[in-house]
Legacy VTK file of the C-alpha trace (Angstrom):
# vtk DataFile Version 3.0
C-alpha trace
ASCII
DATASET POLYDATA
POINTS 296 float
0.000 0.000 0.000
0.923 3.606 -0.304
1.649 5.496 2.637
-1.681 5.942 4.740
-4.245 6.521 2.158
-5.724 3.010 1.177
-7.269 4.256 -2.113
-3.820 4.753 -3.762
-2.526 2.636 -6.380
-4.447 0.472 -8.114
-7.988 -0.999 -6.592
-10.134 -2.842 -8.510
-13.392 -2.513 -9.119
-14.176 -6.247 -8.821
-16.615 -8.058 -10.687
-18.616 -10.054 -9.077
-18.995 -14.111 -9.541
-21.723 -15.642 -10.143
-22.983 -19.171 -10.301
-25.634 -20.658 -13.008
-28.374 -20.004 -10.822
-26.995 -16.488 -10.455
-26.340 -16.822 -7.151
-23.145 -15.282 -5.400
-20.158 -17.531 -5.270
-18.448 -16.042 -2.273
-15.365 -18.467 -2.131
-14.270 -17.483 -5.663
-14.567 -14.074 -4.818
-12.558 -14.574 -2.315
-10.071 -16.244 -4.162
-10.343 -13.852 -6.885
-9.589 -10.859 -4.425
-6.788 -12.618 -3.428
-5.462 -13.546 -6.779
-5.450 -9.708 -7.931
-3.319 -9.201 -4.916
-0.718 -11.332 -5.672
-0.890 -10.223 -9.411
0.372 -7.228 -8.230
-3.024 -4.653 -7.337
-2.990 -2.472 -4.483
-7.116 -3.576 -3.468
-10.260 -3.990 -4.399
-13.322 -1.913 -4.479
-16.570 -3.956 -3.890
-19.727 -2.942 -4.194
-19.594 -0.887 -7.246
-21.187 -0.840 -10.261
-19.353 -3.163 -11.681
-20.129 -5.603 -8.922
-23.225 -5.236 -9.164
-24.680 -3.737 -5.795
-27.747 -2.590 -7.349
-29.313 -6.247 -7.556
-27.645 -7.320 -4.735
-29.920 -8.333 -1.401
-28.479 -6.565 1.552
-27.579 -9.562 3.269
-25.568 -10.053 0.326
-24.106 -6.924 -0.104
-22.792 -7.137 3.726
-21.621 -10.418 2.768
-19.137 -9.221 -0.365
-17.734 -6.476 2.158
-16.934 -9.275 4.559
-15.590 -12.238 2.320
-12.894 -9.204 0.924
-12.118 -8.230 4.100
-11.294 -11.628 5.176
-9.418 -13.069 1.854
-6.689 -9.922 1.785
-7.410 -7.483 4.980
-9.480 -4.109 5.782
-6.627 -1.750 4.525
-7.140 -3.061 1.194
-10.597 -3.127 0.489
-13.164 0.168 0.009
-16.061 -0.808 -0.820
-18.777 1.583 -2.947
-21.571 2.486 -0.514
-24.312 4.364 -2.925
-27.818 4.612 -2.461
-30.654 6.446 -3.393
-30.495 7.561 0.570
-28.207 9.447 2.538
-28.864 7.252 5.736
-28.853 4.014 3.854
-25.515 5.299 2.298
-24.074 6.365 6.160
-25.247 2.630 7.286
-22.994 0.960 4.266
-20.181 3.208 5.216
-20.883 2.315 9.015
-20.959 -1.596 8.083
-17.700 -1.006 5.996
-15.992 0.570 9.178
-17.072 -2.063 11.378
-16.218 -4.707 9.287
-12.020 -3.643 9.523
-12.636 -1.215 6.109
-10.194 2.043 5.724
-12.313 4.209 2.972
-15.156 3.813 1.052
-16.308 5.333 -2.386
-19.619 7.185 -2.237
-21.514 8.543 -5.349
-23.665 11.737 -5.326
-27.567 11.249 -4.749
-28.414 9.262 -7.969
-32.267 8.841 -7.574
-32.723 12.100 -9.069
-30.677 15.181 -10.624
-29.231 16.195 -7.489
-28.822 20.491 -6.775
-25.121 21.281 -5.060
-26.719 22.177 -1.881
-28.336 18.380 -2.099
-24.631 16.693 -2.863
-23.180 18.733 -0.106
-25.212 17.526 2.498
-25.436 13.666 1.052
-21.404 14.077 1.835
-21.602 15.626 5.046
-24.015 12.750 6.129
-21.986 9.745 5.100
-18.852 11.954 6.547
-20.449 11.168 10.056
-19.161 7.064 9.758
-15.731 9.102 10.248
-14.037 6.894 7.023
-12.095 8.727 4.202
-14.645 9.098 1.457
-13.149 8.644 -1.893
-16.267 10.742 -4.143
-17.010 9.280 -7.374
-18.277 11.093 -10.396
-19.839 9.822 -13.357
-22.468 12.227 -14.627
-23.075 9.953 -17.527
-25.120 7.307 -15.135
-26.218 9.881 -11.977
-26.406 12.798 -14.484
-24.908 14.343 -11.341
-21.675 16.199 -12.318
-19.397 16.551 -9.637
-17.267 19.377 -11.396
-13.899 20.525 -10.084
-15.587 23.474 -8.290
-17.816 21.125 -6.145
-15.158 18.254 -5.523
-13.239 21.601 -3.869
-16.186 22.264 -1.505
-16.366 18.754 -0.781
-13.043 18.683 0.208
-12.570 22.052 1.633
-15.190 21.230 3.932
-13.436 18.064 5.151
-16.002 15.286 3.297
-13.851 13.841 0.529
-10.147 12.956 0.162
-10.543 11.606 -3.039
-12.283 11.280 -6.249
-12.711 8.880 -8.544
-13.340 10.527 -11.964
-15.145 9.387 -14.561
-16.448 11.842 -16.327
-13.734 11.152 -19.656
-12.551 15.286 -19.350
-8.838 14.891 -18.926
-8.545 18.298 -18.877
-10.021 18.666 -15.271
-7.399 17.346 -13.971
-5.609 20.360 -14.312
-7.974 22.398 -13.067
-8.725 20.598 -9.746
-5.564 20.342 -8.689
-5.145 24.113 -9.069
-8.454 24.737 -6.948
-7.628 21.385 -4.335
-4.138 20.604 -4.441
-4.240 17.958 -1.819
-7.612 16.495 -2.946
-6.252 12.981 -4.688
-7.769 12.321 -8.188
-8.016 8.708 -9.218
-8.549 7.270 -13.094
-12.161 6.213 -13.075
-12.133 4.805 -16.489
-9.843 2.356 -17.944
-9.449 3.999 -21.524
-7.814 7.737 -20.260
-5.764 5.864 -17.928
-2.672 7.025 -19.099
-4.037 10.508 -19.978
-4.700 10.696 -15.729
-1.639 8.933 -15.128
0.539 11.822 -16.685
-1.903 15.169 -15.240
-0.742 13.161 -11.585
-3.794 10.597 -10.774
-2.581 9.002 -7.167
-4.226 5.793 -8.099
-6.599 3.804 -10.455
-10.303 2.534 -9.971
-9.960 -0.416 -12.214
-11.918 -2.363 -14.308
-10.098 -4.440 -16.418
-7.336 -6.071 -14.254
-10.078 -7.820 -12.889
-9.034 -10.154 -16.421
-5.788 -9.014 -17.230
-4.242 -7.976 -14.019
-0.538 -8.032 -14.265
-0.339 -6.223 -17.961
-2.518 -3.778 -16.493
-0.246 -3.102 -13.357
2.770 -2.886 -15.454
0.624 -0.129 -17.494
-0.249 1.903 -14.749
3.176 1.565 -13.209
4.723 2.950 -16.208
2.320 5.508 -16.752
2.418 7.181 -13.222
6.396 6.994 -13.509
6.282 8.803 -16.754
7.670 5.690 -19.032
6.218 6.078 -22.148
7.859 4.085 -23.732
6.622 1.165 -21.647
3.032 2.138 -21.153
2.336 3.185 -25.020
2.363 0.187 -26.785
0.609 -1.350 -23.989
-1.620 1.139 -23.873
-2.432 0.577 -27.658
-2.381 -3.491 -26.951
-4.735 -2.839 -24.453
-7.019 -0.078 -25.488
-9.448 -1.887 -27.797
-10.274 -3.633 -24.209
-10.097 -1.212 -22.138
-12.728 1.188 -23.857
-15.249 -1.609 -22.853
-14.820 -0.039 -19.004
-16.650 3.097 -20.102
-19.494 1.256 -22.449
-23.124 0.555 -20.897
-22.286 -3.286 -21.637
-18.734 -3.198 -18.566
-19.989 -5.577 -16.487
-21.007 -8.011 -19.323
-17.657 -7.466 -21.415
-14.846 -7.395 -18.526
-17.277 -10.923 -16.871
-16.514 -12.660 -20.428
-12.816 -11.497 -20.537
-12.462 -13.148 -17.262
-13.654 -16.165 -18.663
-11.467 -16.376 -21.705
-8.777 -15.695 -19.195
-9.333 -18.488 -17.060
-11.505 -16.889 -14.326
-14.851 -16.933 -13.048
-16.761 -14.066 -14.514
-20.064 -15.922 -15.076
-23.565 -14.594 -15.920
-24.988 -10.789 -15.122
-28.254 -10.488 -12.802
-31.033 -8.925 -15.044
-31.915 -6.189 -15.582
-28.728 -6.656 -17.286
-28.619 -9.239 -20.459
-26.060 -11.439 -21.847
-23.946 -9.553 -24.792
-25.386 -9.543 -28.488
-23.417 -12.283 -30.375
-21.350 -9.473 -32.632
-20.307 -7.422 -29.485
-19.418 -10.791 -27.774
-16.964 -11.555 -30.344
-15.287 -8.389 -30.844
-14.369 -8.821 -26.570
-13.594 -12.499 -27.205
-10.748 -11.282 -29.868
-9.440 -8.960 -27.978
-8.823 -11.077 -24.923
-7.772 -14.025 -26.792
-5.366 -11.753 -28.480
-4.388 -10.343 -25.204
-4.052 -13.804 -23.749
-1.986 -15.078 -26.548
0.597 -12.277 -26.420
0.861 -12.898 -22.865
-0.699 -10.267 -21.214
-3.450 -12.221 -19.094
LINES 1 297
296 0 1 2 3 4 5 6 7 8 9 10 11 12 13 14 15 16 17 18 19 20 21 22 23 24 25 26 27 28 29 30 31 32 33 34 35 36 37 38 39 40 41 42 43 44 45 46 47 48 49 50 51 52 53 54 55 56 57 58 59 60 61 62 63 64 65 66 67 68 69 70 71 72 73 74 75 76 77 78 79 80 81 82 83 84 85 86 87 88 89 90 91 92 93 94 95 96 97 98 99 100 101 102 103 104 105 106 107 108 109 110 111 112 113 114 115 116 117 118 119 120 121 122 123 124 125 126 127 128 129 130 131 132 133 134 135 136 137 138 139 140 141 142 143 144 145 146 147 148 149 150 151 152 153 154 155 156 157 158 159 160 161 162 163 164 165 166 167 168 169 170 171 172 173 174 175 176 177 178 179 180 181 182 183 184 185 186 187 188 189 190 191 192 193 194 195 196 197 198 199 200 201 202 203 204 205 206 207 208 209 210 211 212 213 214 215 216 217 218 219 220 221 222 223 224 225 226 227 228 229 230 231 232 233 234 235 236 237 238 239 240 241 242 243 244 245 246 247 248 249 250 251 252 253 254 255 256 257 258 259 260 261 262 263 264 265 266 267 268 269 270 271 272 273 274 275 276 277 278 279 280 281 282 283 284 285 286 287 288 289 290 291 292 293 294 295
């Protein structure tokens, strides 16, 4: 880990396994959050979109949190605690603290098209489980923009220590750590990773090393440090993947890469639906590709 803030480096957003009968298979999770750990990743997030939280009972949701915790230890898990509440969202971040967590990653009030005044108090409540919150914007699902101006009244006001940005604007980068210098921004989607990397992104919200773990490391590695000539051709190895992370389709796309790759992605929960058969084989190329040339 990196110094005392857990939500450096890169934490991935883990996909969640699923059996046949769509239930939860807790003891591959497990393994799998122990398997990115020793391929080189920093933690995992659970609880995120990508692992599905919205269709998750909340017996089960507690139950992710807990398996992490247990396979690779509190400091290295922060889980996502959104809800449509602010007092549903304080409880996740209170179950997260009590269950040995360091940080957790909160989106803004998503049931509706939240006013500042709205996301600032959403904050301040879930503030009160006294765990660095790690804010994470992506207008294109909330349609809640947490612009650079905001995230600096978030943090100004003691609520936030990070964000996890998702919005695909490299160029705030620049501009929030002008107006909150100490406020750390994480990549929040795979394909502008290196972009982030170079404007000074302290870590990575990952989706795709939940397939291709170590290649992805070695990419972000590279890219903090500045090595371009490492994490370019990588980048471009990787990219055709890695765009899946900001498509409406993740969860399906980076679950089938796991498969080629030899994990256990398995089947989506609906509302979500399997792929269509010509965007399933444009991700099964890729990753085969990607497996072949040794990057799995």
């Amino acid at each position: 880990m990196t110094d005392h803030r857990p939500w450096r480096g890169v934490l991935v957003a883990t996909a969640l396994p699923l059996d046949d009968d769509l239930s939860v298979n807790y003891d591959k999770f497990a393994e799998h959050c122990a398997w990115l750990v020793a391929n080189g990743c920093d933690g995992v997030v659970p609880n995120g979109s990508l692992g599905e939280y919205q269709v998750l009972t909340p017996e089960e949701r507690a139950k992710v949190v807990e398996t992490a915790v247990a396979a690779i230890g509190g400091e290295r898990v922060m889980p996502g605690v959104a809800a449509y509440g602010s007092a549903e969202s304080r409880r996740w971040a209170e179950q997260a603290r009590d269950a040995g967590c360091r940080a957790v990653m909160l989106l803004p009030p998503n049931a509706y098209r939240a006013d500042e005044r709205s996301v600032l108090a959403h904050y301040a409540e879930v503030a009160q489980a006294g765990l660095p919150i790690v804010a994470y914007n992506n207008p294109i699902d909330t349609k809640v923009d947490l612009v650079p101006e905001l995230l600096a009244k978030l943090h100004g006001e003691g609520y936030i220590q990070g964000v996890k940005e998702f919005s695909g604007d490299v160029r705030r980068a620049y501009l929030l750590a002008e107006l909150a210098p100490e406020l750390d921004l994480l990549i929040g989607a795979d394909d502008v990773l290196v972009e982030l990397a170079i404007a000074g992104a302290k870590g990575w919200v990952a989706g795709y090393p939940n397939a291709l773990p170590r290649a992805s490391v070695d990419l972000y590695r590279a890219a903090v440090a500045g090595d371009l000539d490492t994490a370019l051709p990588l980048y471009r190895q990787l990219h055709t993947l890695l765009r899946w992370d900001s498509k409406v389709e993740f969860v399906q796309a980076i679950k089938l890469s796991m498969d080629i790759a030899g994990r256990h992605g398995g089947p989506v929960r609906p509302p979500r639906v399997p792929l269509l058969p010509e965007q399933e084989a444009v991700v099964r190329a890729a990753t085969e590709k990607a497996v072949a040339a040794g990057l799995a």
